[in-house]
NUTORRO-987842 format. One record per residue (C-alpha): residue in one letter; chain; y, z, x. Coordinates in steps of 0.2 Angstrom, whole numbers, padded with zeros to 4 digits. Each point is the difference from the previous one (the first is absolute). Layout:
residues N
<rec><res>a</res><chain>A</chain><north>Y</north><up>Z</up><east>X</east></rec>
...
END
This chain:
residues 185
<rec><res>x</res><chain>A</chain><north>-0851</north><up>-0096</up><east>-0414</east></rec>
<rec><res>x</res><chain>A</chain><north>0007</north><up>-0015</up><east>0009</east></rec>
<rec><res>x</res><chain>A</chain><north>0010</north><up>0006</up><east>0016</east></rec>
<rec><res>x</res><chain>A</chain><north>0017</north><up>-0011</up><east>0004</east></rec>
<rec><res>x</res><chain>A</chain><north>0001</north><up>-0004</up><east>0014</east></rec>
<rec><res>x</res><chain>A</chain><north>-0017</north><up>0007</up><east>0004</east></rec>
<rec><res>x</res><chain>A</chain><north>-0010</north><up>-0010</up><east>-0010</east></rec>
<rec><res>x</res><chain>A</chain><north>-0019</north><up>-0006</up><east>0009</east></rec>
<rec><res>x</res><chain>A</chain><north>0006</north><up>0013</up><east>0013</east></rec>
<rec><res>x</res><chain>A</chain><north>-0011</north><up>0016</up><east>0001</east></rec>
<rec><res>x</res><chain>A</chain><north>0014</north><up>0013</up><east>0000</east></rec>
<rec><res>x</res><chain>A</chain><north>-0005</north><up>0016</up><east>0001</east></rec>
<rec><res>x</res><chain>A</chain><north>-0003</north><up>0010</up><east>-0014</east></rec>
<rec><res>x</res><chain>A</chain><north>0007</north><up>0020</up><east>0000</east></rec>
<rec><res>x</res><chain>A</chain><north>-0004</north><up>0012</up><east>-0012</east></rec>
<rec><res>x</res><chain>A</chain><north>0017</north><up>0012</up><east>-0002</east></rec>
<rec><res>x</res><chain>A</chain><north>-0003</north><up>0017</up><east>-0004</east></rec>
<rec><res>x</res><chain>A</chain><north>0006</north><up>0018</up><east>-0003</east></rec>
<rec><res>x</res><chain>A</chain><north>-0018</north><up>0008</up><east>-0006</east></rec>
<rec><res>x</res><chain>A</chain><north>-0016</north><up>0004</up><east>0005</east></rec>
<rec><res>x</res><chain>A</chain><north>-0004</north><up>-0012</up><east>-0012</east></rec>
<rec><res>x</res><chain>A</chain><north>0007</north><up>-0013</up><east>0010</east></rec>
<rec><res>x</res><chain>A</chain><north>-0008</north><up>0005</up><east>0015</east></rec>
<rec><res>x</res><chain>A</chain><north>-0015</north><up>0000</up><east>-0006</east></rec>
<rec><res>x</res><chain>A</chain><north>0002</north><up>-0015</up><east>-0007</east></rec>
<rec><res>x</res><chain>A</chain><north>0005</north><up>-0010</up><east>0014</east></rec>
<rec><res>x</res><chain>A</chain><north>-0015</north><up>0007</up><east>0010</east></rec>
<rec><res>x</res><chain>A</chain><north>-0013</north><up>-0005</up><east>-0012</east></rec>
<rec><res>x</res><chain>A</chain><north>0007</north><up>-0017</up><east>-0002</east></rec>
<rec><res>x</res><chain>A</chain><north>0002</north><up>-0001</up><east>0020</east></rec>
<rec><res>x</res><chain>A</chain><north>0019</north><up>-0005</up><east>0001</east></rec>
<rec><res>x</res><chain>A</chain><north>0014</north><up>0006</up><east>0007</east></rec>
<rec><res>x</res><chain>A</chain><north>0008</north><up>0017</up><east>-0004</east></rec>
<rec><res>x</res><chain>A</chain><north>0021</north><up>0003</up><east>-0001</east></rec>
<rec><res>x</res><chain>A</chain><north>0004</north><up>0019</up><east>-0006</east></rec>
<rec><res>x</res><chain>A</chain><north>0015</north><up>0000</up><east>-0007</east></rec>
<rec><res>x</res><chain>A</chain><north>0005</north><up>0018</up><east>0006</east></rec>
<rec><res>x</res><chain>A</chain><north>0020</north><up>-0006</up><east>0002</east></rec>
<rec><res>x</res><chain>A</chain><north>0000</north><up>0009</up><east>-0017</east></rec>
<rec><res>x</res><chain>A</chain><north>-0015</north><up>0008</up><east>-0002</east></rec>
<rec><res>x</res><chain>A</chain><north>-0005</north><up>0009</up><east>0016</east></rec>
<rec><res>x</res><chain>A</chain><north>-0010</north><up>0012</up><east>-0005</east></rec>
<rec><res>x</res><chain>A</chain><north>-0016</north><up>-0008</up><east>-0002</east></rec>
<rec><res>x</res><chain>A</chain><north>0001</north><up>-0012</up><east>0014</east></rec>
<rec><res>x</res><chain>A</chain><north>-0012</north><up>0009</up><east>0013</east></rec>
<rec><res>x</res><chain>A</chain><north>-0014</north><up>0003</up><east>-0013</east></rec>
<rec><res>x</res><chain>A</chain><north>0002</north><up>-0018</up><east>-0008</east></rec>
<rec><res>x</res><chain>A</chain><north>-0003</north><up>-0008</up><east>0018</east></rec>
<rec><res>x</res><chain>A</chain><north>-0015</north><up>0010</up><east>0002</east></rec>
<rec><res>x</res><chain>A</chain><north>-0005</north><up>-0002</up><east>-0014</east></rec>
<rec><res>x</res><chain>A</chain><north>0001</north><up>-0019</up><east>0005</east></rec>
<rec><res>x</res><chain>A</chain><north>-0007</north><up>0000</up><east>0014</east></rec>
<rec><res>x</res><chain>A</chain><north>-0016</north><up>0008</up><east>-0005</east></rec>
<rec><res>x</res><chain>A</chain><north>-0001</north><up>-0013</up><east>-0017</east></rec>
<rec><res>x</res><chain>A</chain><north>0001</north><up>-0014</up><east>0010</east></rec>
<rec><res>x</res><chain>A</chain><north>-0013</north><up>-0014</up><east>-0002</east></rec>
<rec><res>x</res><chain>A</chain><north>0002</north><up>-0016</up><east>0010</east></rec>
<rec><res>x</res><chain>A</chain><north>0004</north><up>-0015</up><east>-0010</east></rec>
<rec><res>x</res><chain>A</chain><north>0002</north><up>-0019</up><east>0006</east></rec>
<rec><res>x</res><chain>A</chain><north>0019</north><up>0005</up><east>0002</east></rec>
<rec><res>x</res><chain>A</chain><north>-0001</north><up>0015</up><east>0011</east></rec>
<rec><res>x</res><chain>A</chain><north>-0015</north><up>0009</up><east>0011</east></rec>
<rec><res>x</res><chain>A</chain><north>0009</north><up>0015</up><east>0003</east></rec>
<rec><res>x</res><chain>A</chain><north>0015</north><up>0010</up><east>-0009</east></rec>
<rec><res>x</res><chain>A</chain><north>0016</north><up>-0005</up><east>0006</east></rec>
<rec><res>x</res><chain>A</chain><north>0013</north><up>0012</up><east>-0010</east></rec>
<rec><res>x</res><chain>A</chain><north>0019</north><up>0000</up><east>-0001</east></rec>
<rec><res>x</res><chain>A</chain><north>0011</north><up>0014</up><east>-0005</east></rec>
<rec><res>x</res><chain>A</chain><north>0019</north><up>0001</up><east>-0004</east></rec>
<rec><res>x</res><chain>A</chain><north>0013</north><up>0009</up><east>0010</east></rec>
<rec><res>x</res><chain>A</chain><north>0020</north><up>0003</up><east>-0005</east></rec>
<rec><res>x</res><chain>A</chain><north>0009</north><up>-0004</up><east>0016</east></rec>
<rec><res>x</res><chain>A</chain><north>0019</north><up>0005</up><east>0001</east></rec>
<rec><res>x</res><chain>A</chain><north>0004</north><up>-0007</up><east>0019</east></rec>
<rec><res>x</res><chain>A</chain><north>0015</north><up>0003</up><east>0008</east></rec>
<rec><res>x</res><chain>A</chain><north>0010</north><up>-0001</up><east>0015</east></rec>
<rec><res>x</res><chain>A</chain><north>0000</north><up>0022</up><east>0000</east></rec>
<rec><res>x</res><chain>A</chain><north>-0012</north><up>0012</up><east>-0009</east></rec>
<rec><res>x</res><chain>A</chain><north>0016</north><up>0007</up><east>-0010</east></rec>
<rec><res>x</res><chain>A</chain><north>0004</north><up>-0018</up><east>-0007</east></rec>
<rec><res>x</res><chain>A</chain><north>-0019</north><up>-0004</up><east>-0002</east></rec>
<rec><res>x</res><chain>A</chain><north>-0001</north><up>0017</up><east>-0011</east></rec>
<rec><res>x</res><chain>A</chain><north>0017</north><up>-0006</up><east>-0009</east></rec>
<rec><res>x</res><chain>A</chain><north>-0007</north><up>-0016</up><east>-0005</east></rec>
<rec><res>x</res><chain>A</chain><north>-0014</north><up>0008</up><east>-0008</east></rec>
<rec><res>x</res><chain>A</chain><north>0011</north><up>0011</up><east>-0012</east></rec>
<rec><res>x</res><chain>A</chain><north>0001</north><up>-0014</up><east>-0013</east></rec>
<rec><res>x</res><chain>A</chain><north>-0021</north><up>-0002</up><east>0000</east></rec>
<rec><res>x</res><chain>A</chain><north>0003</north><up>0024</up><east>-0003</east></rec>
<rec><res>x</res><chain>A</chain><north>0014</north><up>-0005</up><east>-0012</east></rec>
<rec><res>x</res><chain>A</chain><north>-0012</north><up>-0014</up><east>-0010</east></rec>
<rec><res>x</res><chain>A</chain><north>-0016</north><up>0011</up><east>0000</east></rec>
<rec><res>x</res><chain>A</chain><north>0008</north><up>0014</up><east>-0008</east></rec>
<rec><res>x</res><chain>A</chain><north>0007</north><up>-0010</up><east>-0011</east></rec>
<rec><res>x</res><chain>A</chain><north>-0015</north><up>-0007</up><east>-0008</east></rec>
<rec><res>x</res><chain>A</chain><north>-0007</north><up>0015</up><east>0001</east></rec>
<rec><res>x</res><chain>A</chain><north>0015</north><up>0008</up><east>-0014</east></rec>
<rec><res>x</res><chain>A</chain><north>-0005</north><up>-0015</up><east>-0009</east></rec>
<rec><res>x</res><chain>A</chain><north>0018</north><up>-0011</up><east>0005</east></rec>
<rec><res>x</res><chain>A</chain><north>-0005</north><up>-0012</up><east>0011</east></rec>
<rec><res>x</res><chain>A</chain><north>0014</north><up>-0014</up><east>0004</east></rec>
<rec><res>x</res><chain>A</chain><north>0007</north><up>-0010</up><east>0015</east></rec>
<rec><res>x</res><chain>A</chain><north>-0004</north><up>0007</up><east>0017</east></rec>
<rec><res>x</res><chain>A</chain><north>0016</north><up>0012</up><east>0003</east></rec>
<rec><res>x</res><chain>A</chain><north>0007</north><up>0003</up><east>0019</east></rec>
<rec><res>x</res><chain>A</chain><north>-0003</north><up>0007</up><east>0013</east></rec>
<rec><res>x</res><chain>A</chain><north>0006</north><up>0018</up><east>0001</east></rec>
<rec><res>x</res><chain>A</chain><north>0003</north><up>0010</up><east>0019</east></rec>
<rec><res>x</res><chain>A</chain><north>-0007</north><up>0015</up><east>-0010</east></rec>
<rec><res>x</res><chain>A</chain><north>-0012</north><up>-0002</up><east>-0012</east></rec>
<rec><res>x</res><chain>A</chain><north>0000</north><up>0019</up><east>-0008</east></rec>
<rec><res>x</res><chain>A</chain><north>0019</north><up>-0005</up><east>-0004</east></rec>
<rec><res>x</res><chain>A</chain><north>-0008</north><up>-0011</up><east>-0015</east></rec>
<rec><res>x</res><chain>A</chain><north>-0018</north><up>0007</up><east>-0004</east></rec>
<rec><res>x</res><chain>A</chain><north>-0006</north><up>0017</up><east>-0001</east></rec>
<rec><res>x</res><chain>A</chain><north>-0015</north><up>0009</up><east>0010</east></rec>
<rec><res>x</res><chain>A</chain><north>-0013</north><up>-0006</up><east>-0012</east></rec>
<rec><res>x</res><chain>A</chain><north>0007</north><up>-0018</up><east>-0001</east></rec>
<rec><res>x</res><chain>A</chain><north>-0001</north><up>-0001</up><east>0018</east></rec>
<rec><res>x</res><chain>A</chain><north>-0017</north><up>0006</up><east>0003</east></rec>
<rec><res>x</res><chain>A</chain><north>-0010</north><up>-0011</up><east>-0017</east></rec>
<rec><res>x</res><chain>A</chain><north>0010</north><up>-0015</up><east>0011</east></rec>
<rec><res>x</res><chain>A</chain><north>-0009</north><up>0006</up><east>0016</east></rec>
<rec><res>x</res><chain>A</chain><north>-0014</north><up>-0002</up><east>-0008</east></rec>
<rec><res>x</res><chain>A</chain><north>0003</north><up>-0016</up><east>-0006</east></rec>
<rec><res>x</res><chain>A</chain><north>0004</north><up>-0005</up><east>0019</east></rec>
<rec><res>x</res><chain>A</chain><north>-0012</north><up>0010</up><east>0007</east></rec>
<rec><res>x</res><chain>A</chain><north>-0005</north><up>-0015</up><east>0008</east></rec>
<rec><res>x</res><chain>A</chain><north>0016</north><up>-0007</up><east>0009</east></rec>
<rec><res>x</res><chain>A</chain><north>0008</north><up>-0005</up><east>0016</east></rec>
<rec><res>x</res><chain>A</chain><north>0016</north><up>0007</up><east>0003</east></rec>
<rec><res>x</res><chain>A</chain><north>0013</north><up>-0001</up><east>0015</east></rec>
<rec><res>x</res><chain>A</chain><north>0005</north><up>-0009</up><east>0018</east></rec>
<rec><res>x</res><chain>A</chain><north>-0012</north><up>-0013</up><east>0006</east></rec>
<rec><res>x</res><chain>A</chain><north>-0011</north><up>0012</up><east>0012</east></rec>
<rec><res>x</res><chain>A</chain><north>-0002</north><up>0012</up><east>-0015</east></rec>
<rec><res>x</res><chain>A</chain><north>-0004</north><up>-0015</up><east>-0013</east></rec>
<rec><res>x</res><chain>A</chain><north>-0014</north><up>-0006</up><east>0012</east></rec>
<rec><res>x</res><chain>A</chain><north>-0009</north><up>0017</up><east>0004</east></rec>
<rec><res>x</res><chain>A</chain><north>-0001</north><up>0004</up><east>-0017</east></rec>
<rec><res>x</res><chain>A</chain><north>-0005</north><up>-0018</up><east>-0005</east></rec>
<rec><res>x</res><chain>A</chain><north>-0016</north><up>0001</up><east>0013</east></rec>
<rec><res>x</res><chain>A</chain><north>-0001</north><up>0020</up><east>-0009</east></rec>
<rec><res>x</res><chain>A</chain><north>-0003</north><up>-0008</up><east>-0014</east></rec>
<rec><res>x</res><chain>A</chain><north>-0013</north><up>-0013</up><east>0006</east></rec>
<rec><res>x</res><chain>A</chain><north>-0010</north><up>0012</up><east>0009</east></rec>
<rec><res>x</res><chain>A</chain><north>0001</north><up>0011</up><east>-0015</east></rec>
<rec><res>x</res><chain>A</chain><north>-0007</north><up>-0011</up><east>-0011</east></rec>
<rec><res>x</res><chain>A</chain><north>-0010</north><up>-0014</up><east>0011</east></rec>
<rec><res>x</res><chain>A</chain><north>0008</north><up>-0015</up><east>-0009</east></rec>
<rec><res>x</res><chain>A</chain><north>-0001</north><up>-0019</up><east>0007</east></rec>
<rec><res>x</res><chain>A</chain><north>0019</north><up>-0003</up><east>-0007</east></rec>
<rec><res>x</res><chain>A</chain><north>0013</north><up>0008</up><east>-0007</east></rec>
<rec><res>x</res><chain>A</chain><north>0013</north><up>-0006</up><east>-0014</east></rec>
<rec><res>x</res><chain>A</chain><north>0014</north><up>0004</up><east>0004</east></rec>
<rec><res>x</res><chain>A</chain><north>0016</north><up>0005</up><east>-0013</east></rec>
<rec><res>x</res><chain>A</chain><north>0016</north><up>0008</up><east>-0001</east></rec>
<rec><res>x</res><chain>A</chain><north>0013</north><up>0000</up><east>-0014</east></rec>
<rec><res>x</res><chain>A</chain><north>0017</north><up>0001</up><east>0009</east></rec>
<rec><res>x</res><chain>A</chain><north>0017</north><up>-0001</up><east>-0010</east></rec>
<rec><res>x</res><chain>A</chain><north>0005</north><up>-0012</up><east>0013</east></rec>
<rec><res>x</res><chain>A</chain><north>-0009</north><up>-0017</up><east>0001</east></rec>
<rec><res>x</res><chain>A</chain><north>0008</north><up>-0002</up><east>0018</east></rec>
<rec><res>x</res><chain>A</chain><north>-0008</north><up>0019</up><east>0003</east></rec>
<rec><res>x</res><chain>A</chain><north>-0018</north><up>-0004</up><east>-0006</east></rec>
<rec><res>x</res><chain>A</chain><north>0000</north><up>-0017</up><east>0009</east></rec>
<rec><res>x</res><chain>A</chain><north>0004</north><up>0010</up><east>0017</east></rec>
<rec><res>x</res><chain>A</chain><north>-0013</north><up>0013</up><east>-0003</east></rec>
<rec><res>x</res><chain>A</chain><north>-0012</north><up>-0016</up><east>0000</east></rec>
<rec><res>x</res><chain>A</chain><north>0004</north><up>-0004</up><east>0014</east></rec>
<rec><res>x</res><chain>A</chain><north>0000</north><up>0016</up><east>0009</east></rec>
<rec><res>x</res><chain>A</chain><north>-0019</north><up>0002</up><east>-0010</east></rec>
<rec><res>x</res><chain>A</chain><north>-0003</north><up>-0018</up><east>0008</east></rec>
<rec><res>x</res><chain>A</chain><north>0003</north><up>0008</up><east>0016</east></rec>
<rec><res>x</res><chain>A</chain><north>-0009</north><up>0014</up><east>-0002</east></rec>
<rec><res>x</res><chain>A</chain><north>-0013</north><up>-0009</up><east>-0004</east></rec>
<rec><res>x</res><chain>A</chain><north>0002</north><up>-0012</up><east>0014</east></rec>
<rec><res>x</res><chain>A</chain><north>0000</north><up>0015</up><east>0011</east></rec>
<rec><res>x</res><chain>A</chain><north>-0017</north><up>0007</up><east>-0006</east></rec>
<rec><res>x</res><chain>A</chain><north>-0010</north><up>-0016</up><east>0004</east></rec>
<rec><res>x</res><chain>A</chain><north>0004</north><up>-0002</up><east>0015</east></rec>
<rec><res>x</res><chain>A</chain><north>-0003</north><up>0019</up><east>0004</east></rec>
<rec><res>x</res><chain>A</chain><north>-0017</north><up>-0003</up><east>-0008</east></rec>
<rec><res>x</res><chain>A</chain><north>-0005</north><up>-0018</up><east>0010</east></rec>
<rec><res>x</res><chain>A</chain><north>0004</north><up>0010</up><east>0015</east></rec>
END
């Protein structure tokens, strides 16, 4: 493979995963681990133990270094934080009926368009999520790093508004922002 614009450059290599398989993988080959649990939450925790405890040092890395996925829906207020991530519910249970399509709106409330059961299989699905005002967004973001002992996270979040989704960055940027100079302190 010939990297443009990386060529003679050592970029690093991730291996991307959503398996034990993957974990274990990356361990024994002594690269870098991303769990993609955005969409697949339920094996993350396993699959980074699982990781960890594979790992052999290569010429790329002496020591696991892991990265995991979290949807973030940011907002100026919990509510419209919770409202932005409607359209991520709405999607899930979508896919999950087997008519997946473009990424609907926001709803104010969600049981108004999915039922019980839709609502909680697209819980699952976000089990691993973000969702409110800035100061809600960052304590569970450093939840989630705590919980799982990652080095960085990657960070996602399907709004039905571009203008949305880039000002939930920036509240994550923040966030994040925030944190490090908690932890340098």
């Amino acid at each position: 493979v010939r990297a443009v614009p990386g060529a003679g450059l050592r970029v690093p290599v991730w291996l991307l995963g959503s398996s034990l398989f993957s974990a274990q993988l990356a361990g024994q080959l002594g690269l870098p681990y991303a769990f993609a649990s955005h969409f697949a939450p339920e094996l993350l925790l396993e699959a980074l133990a699982l990781y960890r405890r594979s790992f052999t040092p290569s010429d790329r890395l002496a020591k696991p270094h892991a990265m995991a996925a979290i949807n973030v829906f940011a907002a100026d207020t919990d509510a419209e934080g919770v409202r932005l991530s409607t359209s991520m519910q709405q999607s899930f249970a979508r896919l999950s009926t087997g008519k997946p399509g473009k990424l609907p709106p926001p709803v104010d409330d969600i049981t108004t368009v999915l039922t019980p059961q839709q609502i909680e299989g697209a819980k699952g699905r976000l089990l691993y999520s973000a969702v409110g005002g800035p100061e809600t967004v960052k304590r569970q973001l450093s939840d989630f790093i705590a919980l799982t002992g990652v080095d960085e996270l990657m960070v996602t979040g399907m709004m039905f508004d571009n203008a949305a989704r880039i000002h939930s960055l920036e509240i994550v940027a923040e966030a994040r922002a925030q944190m490090a100079m908690a932890d340098a302190a």
